[in-house]
C-alpha positions in Angstrom: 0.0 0.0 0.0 1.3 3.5 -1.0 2.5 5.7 2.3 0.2 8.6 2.8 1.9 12.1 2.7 -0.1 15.0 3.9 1.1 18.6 5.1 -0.1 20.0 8.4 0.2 23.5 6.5 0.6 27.0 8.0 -2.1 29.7 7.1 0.0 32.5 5.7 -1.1 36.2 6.7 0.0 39.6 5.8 1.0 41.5 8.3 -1.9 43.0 9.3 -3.4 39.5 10.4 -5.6 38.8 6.7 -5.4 35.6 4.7 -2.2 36.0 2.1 -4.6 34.3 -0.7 -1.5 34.6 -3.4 0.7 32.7 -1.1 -1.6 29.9 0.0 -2.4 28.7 -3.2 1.6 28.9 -3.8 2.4 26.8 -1.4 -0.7 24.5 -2.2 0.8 24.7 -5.7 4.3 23.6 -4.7 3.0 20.9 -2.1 0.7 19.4 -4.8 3.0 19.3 -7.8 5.6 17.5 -4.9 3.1 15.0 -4.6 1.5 15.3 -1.7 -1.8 13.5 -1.2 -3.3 15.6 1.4 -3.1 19.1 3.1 -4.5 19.4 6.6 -5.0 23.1 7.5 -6.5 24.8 11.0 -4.4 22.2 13.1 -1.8 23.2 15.3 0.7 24.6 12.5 -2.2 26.3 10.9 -2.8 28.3 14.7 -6.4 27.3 14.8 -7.1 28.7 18.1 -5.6 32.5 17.0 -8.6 32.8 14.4 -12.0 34.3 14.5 -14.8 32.0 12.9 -15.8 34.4 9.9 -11.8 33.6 9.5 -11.8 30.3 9.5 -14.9 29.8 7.6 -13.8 32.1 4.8 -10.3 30.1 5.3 -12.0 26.3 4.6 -13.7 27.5 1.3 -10.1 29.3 0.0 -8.6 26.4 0.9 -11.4 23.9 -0.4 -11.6 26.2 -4.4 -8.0 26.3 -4.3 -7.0 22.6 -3.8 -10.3 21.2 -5.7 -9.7 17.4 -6.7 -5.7 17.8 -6.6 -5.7 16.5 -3.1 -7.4 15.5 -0.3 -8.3 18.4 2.4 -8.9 17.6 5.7 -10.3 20.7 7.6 -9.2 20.8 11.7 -12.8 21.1 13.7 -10.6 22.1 17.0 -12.6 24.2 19.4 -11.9 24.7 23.0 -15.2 22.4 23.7 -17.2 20.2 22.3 -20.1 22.3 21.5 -18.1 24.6 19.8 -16.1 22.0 17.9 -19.1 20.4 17.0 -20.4 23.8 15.7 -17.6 24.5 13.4 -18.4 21.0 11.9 -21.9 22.4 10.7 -20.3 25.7 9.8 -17.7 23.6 7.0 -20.1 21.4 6.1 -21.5 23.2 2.9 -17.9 23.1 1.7 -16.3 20.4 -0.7 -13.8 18.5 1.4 -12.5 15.2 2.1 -12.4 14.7 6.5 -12.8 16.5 9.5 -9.8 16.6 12.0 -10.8 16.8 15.7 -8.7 17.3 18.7 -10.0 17.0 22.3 -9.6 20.4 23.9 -7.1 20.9 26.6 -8.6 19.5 30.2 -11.2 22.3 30.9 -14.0 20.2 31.8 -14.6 16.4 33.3 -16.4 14.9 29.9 -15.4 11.6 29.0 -13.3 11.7 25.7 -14.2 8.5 24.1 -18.0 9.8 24.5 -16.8 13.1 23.1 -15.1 11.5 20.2 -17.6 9.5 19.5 -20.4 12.5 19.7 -18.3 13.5 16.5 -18.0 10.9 14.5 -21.7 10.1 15.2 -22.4 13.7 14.0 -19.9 13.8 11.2 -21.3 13.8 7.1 -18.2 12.6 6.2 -14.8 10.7 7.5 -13.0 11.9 10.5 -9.1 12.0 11.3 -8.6 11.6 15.3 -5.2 14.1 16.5 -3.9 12.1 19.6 -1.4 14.5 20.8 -1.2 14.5 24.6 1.2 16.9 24.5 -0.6 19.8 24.0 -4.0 18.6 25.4 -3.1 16.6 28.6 -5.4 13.5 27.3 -4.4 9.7 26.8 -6.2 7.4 25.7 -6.1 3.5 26.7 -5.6 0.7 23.9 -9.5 -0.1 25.2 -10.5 3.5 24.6 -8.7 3.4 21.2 -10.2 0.2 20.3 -13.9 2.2 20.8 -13.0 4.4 18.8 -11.5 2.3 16.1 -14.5 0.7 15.6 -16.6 3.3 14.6 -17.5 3.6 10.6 -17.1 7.4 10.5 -13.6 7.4 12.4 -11.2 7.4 8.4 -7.6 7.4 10.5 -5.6 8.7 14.2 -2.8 11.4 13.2 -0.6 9.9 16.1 1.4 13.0 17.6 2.1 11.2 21.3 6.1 10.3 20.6 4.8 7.4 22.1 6.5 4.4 20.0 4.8 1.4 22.3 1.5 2.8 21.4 2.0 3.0 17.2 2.7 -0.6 17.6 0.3 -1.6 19.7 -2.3 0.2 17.8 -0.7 -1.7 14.7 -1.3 -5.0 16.3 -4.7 -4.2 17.5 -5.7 -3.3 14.1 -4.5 -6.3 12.7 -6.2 -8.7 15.5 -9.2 -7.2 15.3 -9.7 -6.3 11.5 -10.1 -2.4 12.2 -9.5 -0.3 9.2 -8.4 2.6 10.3 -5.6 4.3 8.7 -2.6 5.0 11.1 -0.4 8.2 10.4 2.4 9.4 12.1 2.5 13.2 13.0 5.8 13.0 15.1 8.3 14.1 12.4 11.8 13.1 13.9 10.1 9.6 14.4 8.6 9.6 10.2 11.1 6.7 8.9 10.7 4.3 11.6 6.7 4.6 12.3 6.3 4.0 7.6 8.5 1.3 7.6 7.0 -0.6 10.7 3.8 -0.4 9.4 2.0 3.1 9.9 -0.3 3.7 6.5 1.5 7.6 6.1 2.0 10.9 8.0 0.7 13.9 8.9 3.8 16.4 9.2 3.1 20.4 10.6 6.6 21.1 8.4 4.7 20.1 5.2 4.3 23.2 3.9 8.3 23.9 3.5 9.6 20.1 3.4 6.7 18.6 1.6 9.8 17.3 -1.3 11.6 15.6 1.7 8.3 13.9 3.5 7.5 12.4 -0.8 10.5 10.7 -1.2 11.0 9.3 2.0 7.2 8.1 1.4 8.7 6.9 -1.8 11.6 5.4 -0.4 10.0 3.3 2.3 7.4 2.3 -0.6 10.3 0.9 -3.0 12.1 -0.7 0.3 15.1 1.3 0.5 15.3 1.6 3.8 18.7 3.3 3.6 17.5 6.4 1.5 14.5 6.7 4.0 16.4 7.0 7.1 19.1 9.5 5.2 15.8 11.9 4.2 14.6 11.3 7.7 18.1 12.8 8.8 17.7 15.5 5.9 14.2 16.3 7.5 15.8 16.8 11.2 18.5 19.0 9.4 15.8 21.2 8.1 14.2 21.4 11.2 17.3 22.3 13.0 17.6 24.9 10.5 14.0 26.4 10.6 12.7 25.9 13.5 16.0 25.9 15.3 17.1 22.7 18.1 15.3 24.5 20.8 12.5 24.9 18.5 12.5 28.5 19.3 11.1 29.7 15.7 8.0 27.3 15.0 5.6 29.1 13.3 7.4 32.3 12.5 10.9 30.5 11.5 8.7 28.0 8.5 7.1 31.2 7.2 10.2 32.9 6.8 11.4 29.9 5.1 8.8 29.9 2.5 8.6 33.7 2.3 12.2 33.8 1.6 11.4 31.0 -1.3 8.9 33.5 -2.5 6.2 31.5 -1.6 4.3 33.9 1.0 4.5 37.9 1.6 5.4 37.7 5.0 6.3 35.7 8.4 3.6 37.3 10.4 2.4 34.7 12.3 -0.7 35.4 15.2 0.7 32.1 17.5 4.2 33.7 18.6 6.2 36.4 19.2 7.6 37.7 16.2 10.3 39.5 17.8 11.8 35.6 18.3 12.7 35.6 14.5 16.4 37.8 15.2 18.9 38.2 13.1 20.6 35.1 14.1 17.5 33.4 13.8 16.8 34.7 10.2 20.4 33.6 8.6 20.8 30.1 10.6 16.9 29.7 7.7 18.7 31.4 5.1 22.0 29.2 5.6 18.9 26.5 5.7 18.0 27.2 2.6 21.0 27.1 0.8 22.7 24.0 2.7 19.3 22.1 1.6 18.1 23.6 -1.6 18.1 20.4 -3.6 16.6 18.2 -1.2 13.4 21.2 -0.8 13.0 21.5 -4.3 
């Protein structure tokens, strides 16, 4: 089965805070002709929570008229409740899509999360992606909770951010035991090589948007079972993460748009999710030394 590539993508902004329209569908352009088979946008790159919902909404139908049938979109329903998550659901729904990407929100109230996951997916009009990333929310799941939720028709795949190795294989063999057919992605990007090649179905990376060449071929590579060439381009995608974001991952948002706006792929680095006065100097020439070291391996 082919490895799934999809970007976790940024939303690039002008510097006043509005959508950079020219520069998304650059960057949707570059992605796509890479080969990418999906683009994932209001998750955690994309700085769901910094948006208002006229934004958003006007956000998933750019997105959905840009990208058309060239790829699959999946569209982040995150919310900081149900309710509301369930609310942005109905508000994308007239739109031309492929999934729904839900997140439970950060421990604010005592609900049960299988029951809340499963509210969704019994609500959903199409296929929904489940982000398991305990690291920013706080919540774990058990391989019984996972199991409930693996069982439901609606549920397409789990974008699997918990750096957790015993849990992508023990979801693996769960899903083999019990026939599930969920797809397994992995969304932790220094661990990409070694979740494909034991048997996740693809990944879900937020550095898409720049790397999207890299995350292909090391698709590709684990596809063809060269083995050695994906765990060099997984080292290639660490290097570029070093680069960008820097070790300390002190320029996440604002270091990848700088990448791509220095590519001429965006107007600015603006981003709404951190402090832009993080992007120094030093910041901005360890990117552009980025850039140059790994030009051929980006494009």
């Amino acid at each position: 089965m082919k490895k799934l590539v999809i970007s976790a993508t940024i939303t690039p902004l002008f510097e006043d805070g509005s959508l950079d329209k020219a520069g998304l569908k650059k960057i949707f352009d570059r992605n796509i002709a890479h080969g990418v088979d999906g683009i994932f946008i209001l998750g955690s790159m994309g700085e769901w929570g910094s948006f208002s919902d006229d934004f958003k909404e006007d956000f998933v139908a750019e997105c959905s008229q840009i990208i058309g049938k060239r790829a699959k979109l999946l569209v982040g329903i995150n919310a900081t409740s149900l309710p509301l998550a369930l609310e942005n659901m109905k508000r994308y729904s007239k739109y031309e899509f492929d999934s729904y990407v839900f997140m439970l929100p950060a421990r604010t109230s005592a609900l049960d999360p299988v029951k809340s996951i499963l509210t969704v997916l019994d609500a959903a009009d199409r296929p929904v992606y489940y982000y398991h990333c305990p690291p920013n929310n706080g919540i774990d799941l058990s391989l019984d909770q996972f199991a409930r939720i693996m069982a439901h028709p609606n549920l397409a795949g789990i974008k699997n951010s918990s750096s957790n190795m015993w849990l992508r294989r023990e979801l693996l063999k769960m899903r083999a035991e019990r026939g599930f057919k969920t797809l397994l992605l992995e969304g932790q990007e220094w661990a990409v090589d070694e979740a494909l090649i034991v048997g996740n179905d693809g990944m879900v990376c937020g550095m898409g948007a720049l790397a999207s060449k890299v995350m292909v071929n090391l698709a590709k590579a684990v596809d063809a079972g060269n083995i050695a060439e994906a765990v060099r381009l997984q080292n290639v995608f660490i290097d570029v993460f070093h680069g960008v974001y820097g070790i300390g991952l002190g320029n996440v948002w604002n270091g990848q748009k700088y990448a791509l706006m220095k590519l001429g792929l965006c107007s600015s680095a603006y981003t709404i999710a951190q402090e832009m006065d993080s992007l120094t100097d030093a910041a901005k020439a360890r990117i552009e030394k980025a850039l140059v070291d790994l030009k051929a391996e980006l494009d």
